[in-house]
C-alpha positions, 0 to 999 in steps of 0.5 A: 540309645541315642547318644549323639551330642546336640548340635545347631548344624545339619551337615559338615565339610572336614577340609585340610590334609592326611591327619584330617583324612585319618592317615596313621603309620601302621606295621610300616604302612599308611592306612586310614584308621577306622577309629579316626576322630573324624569316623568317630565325629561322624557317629556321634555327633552330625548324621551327614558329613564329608571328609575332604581330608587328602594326602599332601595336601597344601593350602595352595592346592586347597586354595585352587580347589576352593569353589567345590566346596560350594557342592558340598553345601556345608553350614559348618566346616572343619579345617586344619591346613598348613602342615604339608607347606612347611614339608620339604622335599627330603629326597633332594636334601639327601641327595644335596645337603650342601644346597639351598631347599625351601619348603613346599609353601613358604611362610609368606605365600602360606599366611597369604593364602589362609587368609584368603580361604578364611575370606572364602568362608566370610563371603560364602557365610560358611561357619567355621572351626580351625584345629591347629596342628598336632605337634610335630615329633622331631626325633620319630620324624629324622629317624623316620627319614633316616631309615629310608634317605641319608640321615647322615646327609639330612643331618648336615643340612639341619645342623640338629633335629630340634630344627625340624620341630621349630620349622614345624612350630612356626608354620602352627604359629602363623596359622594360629595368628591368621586364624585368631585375626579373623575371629575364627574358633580355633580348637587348640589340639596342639596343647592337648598333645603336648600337655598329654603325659604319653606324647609319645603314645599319641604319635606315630612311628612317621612322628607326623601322623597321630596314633589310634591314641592320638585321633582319640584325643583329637575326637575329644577336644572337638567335642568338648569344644562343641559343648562348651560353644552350645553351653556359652549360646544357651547362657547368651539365649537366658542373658 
């Protein structure tokens, strides 16, 4: 049975960071889920894709590598980008709680360079969809880091783990104003999560990275999107 859901597009480009590659913390391992949303996208919904989803990925190093996207020859792109910039270096804040660290990306520099791949994607005319960014699970994350740095030193920096959560919040905040400035589609996957009564299920034992469960979510608020865009362009095509 051909249970593949109808679509306007022939071929899409996934853009962003290790969630979009289908990175998932199992039995203390990173590994690539073979029930990734996007695996799961890829058979039902379009027959010819490419995951450019990369470990560590940040909008700067996706910025600098813009132009290969021309080599994919994509009519429509999928990206998620931003929750690698706010990172900061763990390592150095163990060993140096008393300093001053700044995340990968700051703020600023990350607003400017979104707005500059969503003006790629304008002149190129690359139709685009942006998902926000799953939330972050602050107490999973610090005992994460605990459990291989100082947490006592982390601890001293932070003054309390909601922060790590609010820094996180913020960096989603940007992308989603830069994102809705440009009239770009945006599926709120963030929402979803948060809304979801099993939270906890849905990401990992990192609390960065989503679950079996957590991608399966993802999956189906990409495809209700689609839907409900092919329905509102039937509805405009009979108007």
């Amino acid at each position: 049975m051909n249970n593949k859901i109808n679509n306007q597009h022939t071929t899409a480009l996934f853009l962003g960071d290790s969630i979009v590659k289908g990175v998932s913390m199992e039995n203390g391992r990173y590994k690539v889920l073979e029930s990734s949303y996007y695996n799961k996208f890829k058979d039902t919904v379009f027959s010819k894709t490419k995951n450019n989803g990369k470990f560590g990925l940040t909008s700067e190093k996706l910025l600098a590598n813009i132009e290969k996207i021309k080599e994919s020859e994509p009519d429509i792109v999928f990206i998620s980008i931003g929750a690698n910039d706010c990172n900061y270096n763990w390592k150095e804040i163990a060993e140096n709680p008393d300093s001053n660290h700044i995340p990968a990306i700051e703020k600023t520099q990350f607003e400017d360079n979104l707005c500059s791949i969503y003006d790629y994607f304008l002149k190129n005319n690359v139709s685009t969809i942006s998902l926000n960014f799953p939330p972050l699970h602050a107490e999973k994350f610090f005992n994460f880091l605990a459990s291989k740095l100082s947490g006592e030193n982390i601890m001293k920096w932070l003054g309390n783990v909601s922060k790590i959560y609010y820094h996180h919040e913020s960096y989603n905040n940007i992308f989603e104003t830069v994102t809705r400035s440009y009239g770009i589609d945006m599926i709120d996957i963030r929402s979803r999560f948060l809304l979801n009564d099993n939270l906890e299920d849905l990401i990992g034992i990192d609390g960065m990275h989503p679950g079996s469960a957590g991608h399966e979510l993802i999956y189906k608020s990409i495809t209700d999107h689609l839907l409900t865009r092919a329905i509102r362009k039937d509805h405009s095509r009979v108007a």
